[in-house]
Structures are given as C-alpha cells and as structure tokens.
N, C-alpha and C positions, 0 to 999 in steps of 0.2 A: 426602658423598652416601651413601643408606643404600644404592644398589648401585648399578653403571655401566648406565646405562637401565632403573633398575625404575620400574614404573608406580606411581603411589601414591596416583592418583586415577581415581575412573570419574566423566566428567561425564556430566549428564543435561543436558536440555531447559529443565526448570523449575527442577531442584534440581542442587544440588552438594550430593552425598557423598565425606565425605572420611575419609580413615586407613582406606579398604578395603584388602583383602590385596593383597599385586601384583602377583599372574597372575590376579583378577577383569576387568581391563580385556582382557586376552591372550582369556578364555575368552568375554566379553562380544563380543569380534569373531567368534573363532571359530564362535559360535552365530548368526553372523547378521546380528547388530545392526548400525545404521552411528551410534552413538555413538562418539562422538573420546574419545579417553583420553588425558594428560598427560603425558610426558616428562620425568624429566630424567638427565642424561648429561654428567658433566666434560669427556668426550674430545670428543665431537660439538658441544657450545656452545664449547668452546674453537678447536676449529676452524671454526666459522660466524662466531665474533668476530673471530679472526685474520683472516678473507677478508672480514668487512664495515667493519671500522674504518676501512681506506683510504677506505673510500664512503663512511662516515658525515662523516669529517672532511671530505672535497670537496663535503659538500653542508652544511658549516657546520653541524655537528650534535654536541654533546657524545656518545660513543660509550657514555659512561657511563649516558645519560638513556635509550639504550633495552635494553627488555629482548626478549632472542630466546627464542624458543617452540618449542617442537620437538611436534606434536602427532602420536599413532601411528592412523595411517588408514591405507589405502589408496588413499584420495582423492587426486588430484593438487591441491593447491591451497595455496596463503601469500596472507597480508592484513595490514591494519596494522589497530592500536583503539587504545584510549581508552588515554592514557599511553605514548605510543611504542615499543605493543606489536608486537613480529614473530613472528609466526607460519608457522613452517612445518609442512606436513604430511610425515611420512616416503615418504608415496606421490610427493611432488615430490623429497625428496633421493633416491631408488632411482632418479628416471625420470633425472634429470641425469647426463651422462655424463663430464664433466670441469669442475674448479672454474668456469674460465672462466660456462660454465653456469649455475654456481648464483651466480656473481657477478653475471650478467645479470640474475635474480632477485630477488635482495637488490638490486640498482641502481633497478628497478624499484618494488620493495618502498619504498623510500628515497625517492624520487621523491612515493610519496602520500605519505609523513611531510612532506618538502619544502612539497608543494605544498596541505597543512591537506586533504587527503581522509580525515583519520582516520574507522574507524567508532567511532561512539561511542552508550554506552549507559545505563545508572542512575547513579546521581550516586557510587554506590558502591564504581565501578570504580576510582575518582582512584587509592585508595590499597590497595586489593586488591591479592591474591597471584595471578599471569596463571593459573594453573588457577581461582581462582573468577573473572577476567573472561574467559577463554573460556566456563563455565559459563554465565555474566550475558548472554553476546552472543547463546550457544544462545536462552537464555530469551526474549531481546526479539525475536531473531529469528522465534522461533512466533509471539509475539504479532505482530507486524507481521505474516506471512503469512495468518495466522489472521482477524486485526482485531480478535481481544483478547488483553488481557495475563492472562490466566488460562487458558490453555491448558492441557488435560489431561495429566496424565502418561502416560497408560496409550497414547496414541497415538507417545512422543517416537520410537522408534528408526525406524518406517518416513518420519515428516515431518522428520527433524532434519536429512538434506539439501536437502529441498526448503527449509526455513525458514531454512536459512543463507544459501542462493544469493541467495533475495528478499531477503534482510536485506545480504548481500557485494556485492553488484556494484553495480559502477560504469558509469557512460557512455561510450560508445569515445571521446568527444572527450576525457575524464577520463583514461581509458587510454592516449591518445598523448600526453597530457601529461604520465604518468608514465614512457613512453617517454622521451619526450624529453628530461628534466631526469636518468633514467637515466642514459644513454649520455652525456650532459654529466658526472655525478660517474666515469665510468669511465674517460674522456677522463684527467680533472684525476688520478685514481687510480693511470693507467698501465697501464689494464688493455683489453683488446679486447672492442670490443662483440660480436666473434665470435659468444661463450660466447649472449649473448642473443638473436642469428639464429637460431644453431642451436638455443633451444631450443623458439623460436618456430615454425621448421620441423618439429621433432618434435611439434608440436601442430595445426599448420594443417589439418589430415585433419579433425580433428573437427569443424570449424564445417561438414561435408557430411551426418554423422549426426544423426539423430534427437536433440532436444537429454534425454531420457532415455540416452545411452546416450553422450552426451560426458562428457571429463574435467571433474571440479569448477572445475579452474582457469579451461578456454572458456568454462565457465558464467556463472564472475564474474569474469573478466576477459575481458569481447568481443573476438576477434580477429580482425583484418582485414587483409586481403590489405593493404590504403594503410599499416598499421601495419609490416609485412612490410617491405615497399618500404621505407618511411621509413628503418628500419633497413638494411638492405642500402644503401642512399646515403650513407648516414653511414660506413658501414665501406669501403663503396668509396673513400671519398676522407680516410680515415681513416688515417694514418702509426702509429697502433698496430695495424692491423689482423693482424699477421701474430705480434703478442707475442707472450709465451707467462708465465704465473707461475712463480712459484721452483718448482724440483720438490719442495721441500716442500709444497705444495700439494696437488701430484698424489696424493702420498703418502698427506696426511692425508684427501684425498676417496676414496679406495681403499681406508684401511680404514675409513671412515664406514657405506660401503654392505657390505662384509663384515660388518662388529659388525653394522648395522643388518638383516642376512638373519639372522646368527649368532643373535643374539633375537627376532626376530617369526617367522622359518622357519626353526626347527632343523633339520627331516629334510631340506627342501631344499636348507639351508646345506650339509648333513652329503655327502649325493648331489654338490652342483656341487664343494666343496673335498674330495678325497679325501689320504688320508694320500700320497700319489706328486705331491702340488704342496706344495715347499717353500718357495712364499713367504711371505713374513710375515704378509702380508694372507688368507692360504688360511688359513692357521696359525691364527689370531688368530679368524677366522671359528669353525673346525673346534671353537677350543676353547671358544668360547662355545658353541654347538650342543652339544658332549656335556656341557657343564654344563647347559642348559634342558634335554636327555634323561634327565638323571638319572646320568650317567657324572663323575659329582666327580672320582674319581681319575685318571681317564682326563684331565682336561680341566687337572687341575692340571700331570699332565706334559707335556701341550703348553705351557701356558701358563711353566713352569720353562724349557723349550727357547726360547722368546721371552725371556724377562729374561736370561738367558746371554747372548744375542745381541745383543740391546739394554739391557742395566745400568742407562739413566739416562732409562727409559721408564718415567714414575708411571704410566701406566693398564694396562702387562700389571703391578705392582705390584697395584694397585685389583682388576684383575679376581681373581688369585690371591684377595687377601683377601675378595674375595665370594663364592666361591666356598665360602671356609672356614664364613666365618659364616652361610651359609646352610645349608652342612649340620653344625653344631652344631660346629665347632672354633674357636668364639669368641677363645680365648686364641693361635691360632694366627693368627686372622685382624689382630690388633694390631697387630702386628709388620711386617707388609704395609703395614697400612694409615699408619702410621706413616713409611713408606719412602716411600709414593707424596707425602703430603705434606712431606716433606723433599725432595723434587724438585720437587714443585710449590704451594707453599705461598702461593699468591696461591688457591685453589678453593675455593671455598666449599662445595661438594658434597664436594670431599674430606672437610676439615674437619670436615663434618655426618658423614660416613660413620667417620672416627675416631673423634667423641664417642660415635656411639652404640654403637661395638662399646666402647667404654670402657665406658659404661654397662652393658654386657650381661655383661661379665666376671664370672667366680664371685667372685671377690673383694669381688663389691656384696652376696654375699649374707650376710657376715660382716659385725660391727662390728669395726674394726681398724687401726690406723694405716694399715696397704698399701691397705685399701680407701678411708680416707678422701684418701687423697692420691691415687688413682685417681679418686675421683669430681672431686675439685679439677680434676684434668687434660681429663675431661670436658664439666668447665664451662666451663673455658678454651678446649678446642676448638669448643665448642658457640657462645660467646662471639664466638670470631673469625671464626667461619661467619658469624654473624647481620651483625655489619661489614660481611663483605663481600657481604653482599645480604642486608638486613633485612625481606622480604616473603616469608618459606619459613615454611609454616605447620607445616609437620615439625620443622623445627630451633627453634620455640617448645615445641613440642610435646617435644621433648627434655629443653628447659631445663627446661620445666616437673618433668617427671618426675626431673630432677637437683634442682633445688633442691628436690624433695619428700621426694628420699631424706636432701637435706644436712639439712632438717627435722628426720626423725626421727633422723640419726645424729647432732647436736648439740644437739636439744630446744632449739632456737628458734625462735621466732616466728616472725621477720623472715623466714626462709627459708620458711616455709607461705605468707606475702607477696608472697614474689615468686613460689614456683609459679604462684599464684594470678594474680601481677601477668601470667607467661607464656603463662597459657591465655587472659589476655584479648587478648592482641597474638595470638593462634591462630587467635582470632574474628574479629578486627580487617581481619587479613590473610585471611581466608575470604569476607567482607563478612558476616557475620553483628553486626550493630550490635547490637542488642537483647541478647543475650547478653555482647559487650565491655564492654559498658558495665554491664553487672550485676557483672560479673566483676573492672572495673575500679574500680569505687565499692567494693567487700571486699576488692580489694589493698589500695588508699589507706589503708583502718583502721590496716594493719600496716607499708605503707613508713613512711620517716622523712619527714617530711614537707620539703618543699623539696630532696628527693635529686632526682638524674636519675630514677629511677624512678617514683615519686610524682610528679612532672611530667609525665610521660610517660605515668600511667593518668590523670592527669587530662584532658590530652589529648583520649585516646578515650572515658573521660565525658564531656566535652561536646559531641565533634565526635559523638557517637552517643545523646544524651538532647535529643528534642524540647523545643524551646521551649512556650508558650503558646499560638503561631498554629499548631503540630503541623509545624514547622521544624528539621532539626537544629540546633542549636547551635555557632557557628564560632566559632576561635578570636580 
C-alpha cells in the first residue's frame, strides 16, 4: 500500500482521473464538493474481511469473489455493483457504533449479492479496478437521472448525490428481502441481528425529515417502520440475540474509527484524543493526526510507544514507515515497511507499499549491483501484490516504472516490453479499452511470444479492439 488510507484517486461524474496527488480528494471535500474519493487501507479492509467472511460463506458465496470498497464521504451510505462489489462509505463506518452494527450492514449488503439485486453498469465494469467502477456508476448514474448519457462535467459535484440515489435505490419490498436473507446469513454466522436493529434505529428519524436533508443511506435504502418490526421479531425469538463477537472485534472496530478521524479530521482527532488518554486507540488516533498536521517527529514517538507495546502489530509498523516516506526518509521507511510485511505477508497493499519505497530508494539512482538487486526485490514485491489482487491500477503502475528502470539498467528490450506490457494492464484495470489495447498491441512486438505475458496482452487486445460490427472482440 503506498500509505495506510491514502487517497489515490479523485472520482468524477463523467470521468475517472487517476494517479492525482493524495490530499486532492481530502481538499476536494474540504472545498465543498460531494464527489466520493477512493480508499484504500490494509488495516480497515482486513478488518471489514475478518467480520464479513463469516457472512459471505453462510450465504454460499466464495469470500474471495468479492471485493470490499471503502469510499471517503461523509455520506452515510453502502451498495453492491457489478462484480460483487461492496462498498462502503466512511460516513457509514464512523456512524456504527459496534461490529455487531456494521455486521448487520455487510449482512444486508450480502443479501442484494444473494438475492442478484446488483447495480450494474457499462459492460466495462466486468473486469475494472472498484475506483474506475465506482467512477462508471457515478457516470451512468447522471445519465439515468439526467436522461442522457453525456452529461456535463461542469455540473458533477452539486448533482453527483442526487444522480446516485436515482441511480442506488432500491424497492422497500427489495429491501426487506435483503433484510431478510440478512439476518438468515447472521443466524448461520453466529452473530446477533442486534447490531442491524440498532442500526436501523439510529436511522429511523430520518424517514420524518425533508428527504434533502436525510442520510444517503434512507435515501437508497427505504426504511420502514414493517422493516423495523420484522427485524425486532426475529431477534426477539432469536437464541443469538444477546451474543456478542470476539473482543477482537470490538478492538479492531475502535481503532477503525480512531485511524478513520485520525485522517479525514486531524484537529478534531488531535482536540477528542488528548496526550492524558493512554489508550491504544487514542494513541493510534493522536498519532495519525499530528502526522496529517505536519508534526512527523511528534507522531513517530507516539507511534514507537505503540510498537513497544504491541511488537507483532504490522500496521503501527506500516504507519511508522509512512510516515518516513512521506517526509523524505525513504531509506528509513524500508525497514518498517519490511517488518509490517513480515507479520503480515498475505496484503497486498503492504506489498505495494514495500515495492515502491524499494523503488524510491537512492540506491535506484546509481547503476550498481546494490541497486540492481534492490530493484530485483521490488519487482518481486510488486509481483506478489499483483497475485494477491490483480485489479490495482497503482501497483501496474509500479511494475511499469520498474521494469522501465530494469530496461535501462540492463539495455534490454524485453524489459521496455513489459513496462510497456504494465501500462497496458493500468488501462485495462482503469477501463480505459482504447488506450490497453494500443498499448498492448506494442508490448506483444517485444514479449516472447507464447510467454504468460504475451498471452495475457493479447487478451486485452482483443477483449478491447472492435470487431467489424463496432463489437468488442471476446475471447
């Protein structure tokens, strides 16, 4: 991960832009806008996986085949799309006040996956990277609200709510049948529909106000008192009603919304966690806050007082080394970064966040054995990122930029090939068709032909070069 919750794209309405800096989407809210910007965070997805897997597997669902979203709004609101996407907004994981909660959520969430209510949208999504199909969903959504698919740019940030809602919602008889099939996978999971009463009760208020001035979630998902009730009967005669999860749960939900204040509201974070609350989770808050303030040193010796405390915690590890690399102690930040993936070496965000401090090392900017076996190690980390989730348009985007260095520092070909081959899977994964497949027609010159790689730009040449009839081309 190139940092523990950096934003690394700012979606639009019509368009995805991507590889913008990663406090554009931060200052993009701050000014105003209600464009959603894209997430991603080891510690926060590993904990949302941890607490849906149970759910997924009771509703017969490979855990593998979805991917969770973590989108940074204010909005209260989560939906499912095209590819067994989840999405949540961080204004829904701040409002939930205990797992249970946000399991009700994710149960519900599971329930459309269940019951084929995906929303779905360009044909382009299948095999996109979830920020360009949240991007795709913005877009169709204008155009559905609109009633065309060429909607202006220059209006997206004040319509890009109203064009999701019309585009996100569903039927309340849709919605008690995601109710329903819910509180069944929570049943089989072991877990109390509690969590999903209460969070339903923290919401019931707004179906009274003006519907401008209700949460996004009553919006698109209609809530009704019969819905309320259904639920409340189920737990009354519910023999899990009164469970509770592993207190590792509680744990990992308490510092979700710490980190998650600690980054989107530092002076807030800085004001509610004061240096006179020593728990981990204040701690942990405090010193993400005086890193986004500008306080590095400050924020490294809180965060040194956490790894003391907890040793065999990769993400106070992760944060330390983001910390570095973001203010120019690259060689410093290695070493961290290195630690957290030895404790947790299944993350592909770690992984990515390794490779590329590998890459940034002064060491690249030498020809030299230490440097060429540096960049080796790069690729390798870059490499087993991409395995473990092959749709991160950042971590091609790395490879790219490594095999372009391995290029010049070995004067072959092959390696200008595959940069080449990298940026087209960049595209691929962005939904950008028209450019992969230019891209991937001038790898193929230089792969070997018949390798995995060459196979694999051919692929996206055909699956992205129209036919005759103006059709893509399937394989």
């Amino acid at each position: 991960m190139m940092s523990a919750l950096k934003k690394i794209i700012w979606l639009c309405v019509v368009a995805v832009m991507v590889m913008q800096t990663p406090l554009l989407a931060v200052h993009a809210q701050e000014a105003g806008g209600s464009v959603p910007s894209f997430i991603r965070d080891a510690e926060i997805e590993n904990y949302l996986r941890a607490l849906a897997t149970p759910l997924y597997r009771a509703a017969d669902i490979d855990p593998n085949s979805v991917t969770i979203v973590i989108v940074e709004s204010n909005v209260v609101n989560a939906f499912v799309a095209e590819g067994m996407n989840e999405f949540f907004y961080t204004g829904l994981l701040q409002l939930t006040d205990s797992p249970e909660q946000l399991a009700g959520v994710i149960a519900h969430e599971t329930g459309h996956i269940a019951g084929g209510h995906l929303i779905r949208g360009k044909e382009e999504m299948k095999n996109a990277s979830a920020e360009a199909i949240l991007g795709m969903l913005l877009a169709v959504a204008a155009g559905v609200a609109s009633g065309s698919g060429g909607v202006a740019a220059g209006g997206m940030a004040g319509g890009a709510s109203m064009a999701e809602r019309s585009y996100l919602t569903f039927s309340r008889s849709v919605e008690a049948s995601a109710d329903s099939a819910g509180m069944s996978f929570l049943d089989r999971a072991g877990v109390s529909a509690r969590g999903m009463l209460e969070f339903f009760n923290k919401l019931k208020d707004q179906e009274m106000l003006p519907a401008d001035r209700q949460d996004e979630y009553v919006r698109t998902h209609p809530l009704t008192q019969d819905r309320i009730d259904a639920v409340q009967l189920h737990l009354d005669s519910s023999p899990l009603k009164d469970a509770k999860l592993a207190d590792k749960f509680y744990t990992m939900h308490e510092r979700m919304k710490a980190k998650l204040l600690g980054y989107l509201q530092p002076e807030t974070a800085l004001l509610r966690y004061t240096d006179n609350d020593q728990r981990i989770s204040a701690r942990y808050a405090r010193a993400i806050a005086l890193y986004r303030t500008g306080q590095a040193d400050h924020a490294i010796t809180v965060t040194d007082s956490l790894i003391k405390q907890e040793p065999a915690n990769p993400f106070f590890y992760e944060l330390k080394a983001q910390i570095q690399f973001d203010n120019g102690r690259v060689e410093e930040s290695i070493a961290n970064y290195k630690k957290a993936n030895d404790l947790l070496p299944d993350s592909s965000l770690l992984r990515q966040a390794y490779g590329h401090a590998l890459l940034e090392s002064k060491d690249q900017d030498r020809a030299s054995a230490k440097s060429g076996a540096r960049l080796d190690l790069a690729i390798q980390q870059l490499l087993e990122s991409n395995r473990l989730e092959d749709r991160t348009p950042l971590t091609w985007r790395f490879l790219a930029s490594a095999w372009g260095r391995k290029a010049e520092l070995t004067q072959d070909p092959h390696f200008e090939a595959m940069a080449t081959y990298a940026l087209a899977e960049e595209s691929a994964a962005e939904g950008k068709d028209k450019t992969a497949g230019q891209l991937a027609d001038r790898a193929m010159k230089g792969l070997i032909k018949g390798s995995v790689y060459w196979v694999r730009a051919q692929d996206i040449k055909l699956s992205t070069t129209p036919d005759d009839d103006g059709k893509k081309k399937k394989d």
